[in-house]
N, C-alpha and C positions, 0 to 999 in steps of 0.2 A: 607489416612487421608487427610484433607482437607488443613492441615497447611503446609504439605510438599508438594503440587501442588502450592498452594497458598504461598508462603511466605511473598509475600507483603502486605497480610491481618495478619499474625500474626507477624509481622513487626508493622505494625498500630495497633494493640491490644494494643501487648506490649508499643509502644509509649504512646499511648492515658493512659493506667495504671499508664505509670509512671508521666505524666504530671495531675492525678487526684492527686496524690501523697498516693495513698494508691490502695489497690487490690479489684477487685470489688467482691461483694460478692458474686456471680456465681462461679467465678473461685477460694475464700476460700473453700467453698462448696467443691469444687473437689478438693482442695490439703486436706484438711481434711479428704474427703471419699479413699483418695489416702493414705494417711499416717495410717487410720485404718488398712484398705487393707495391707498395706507389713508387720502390725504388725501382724498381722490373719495369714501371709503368713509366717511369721518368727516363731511364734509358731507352726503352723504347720509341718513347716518343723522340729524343736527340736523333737515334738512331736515321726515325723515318724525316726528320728534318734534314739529315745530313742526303740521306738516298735523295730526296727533292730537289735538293742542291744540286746534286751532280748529274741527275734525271736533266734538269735544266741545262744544265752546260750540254751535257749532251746534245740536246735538243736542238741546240744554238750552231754547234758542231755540224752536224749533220746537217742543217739548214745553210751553212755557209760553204760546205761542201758541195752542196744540189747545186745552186746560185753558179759555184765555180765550174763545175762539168758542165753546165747547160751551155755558160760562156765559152767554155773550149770547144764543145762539140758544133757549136753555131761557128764559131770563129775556124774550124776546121773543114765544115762544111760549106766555106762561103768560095764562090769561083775565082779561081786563081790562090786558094790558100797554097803556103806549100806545108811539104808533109815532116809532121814532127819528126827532129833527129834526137834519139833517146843523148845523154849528157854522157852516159856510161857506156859504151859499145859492149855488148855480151860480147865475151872469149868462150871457145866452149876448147 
């Protein structure tokens, strides 16, 4: 970057800004498009904490579902089970 080889140039920037006694409009431009920027950047990041959140429960979800079918389909499968009666009879 140009300001860290250079310091004596943004040395004289900033000098010359503060003796305008106000910020020149190039450089609000960019603390503006720089402050949307980490707002975009801070929502997104919430965003992907929330998605992880619920990635997780997922995860947990499905893993205590697996666990439940293996038990029923062993426990279905075992001699002498008898055979599941649905709770709701289809009408058709």
């Amino acid at each position: 970057m140009l300001t860290h080889r250079h310091t004596d140039l943004k040395d004289e920037f900033y000098a010359r800004a503060r003796a305008q006694g106000r910020v020149p409009a190039s450089e609000q431009e960019l603390r503006d498009e720089l402050k949307a920027t980490r707002q975009k950047l801070a929502e997104a990041r919430e965003e992907n904490r929330q998605l992880k959140a619920s990635m997780e429960a997922f995860a947990r979800i499905v893993n205590v579902l697996t666990a439940e079918n293996v038990r029923l389909t062993r426990q279905q499968n075992e001699p002498g089970s008898k055979t599941l009666i649905p709770l709701r009879p289809e009408t058709n």
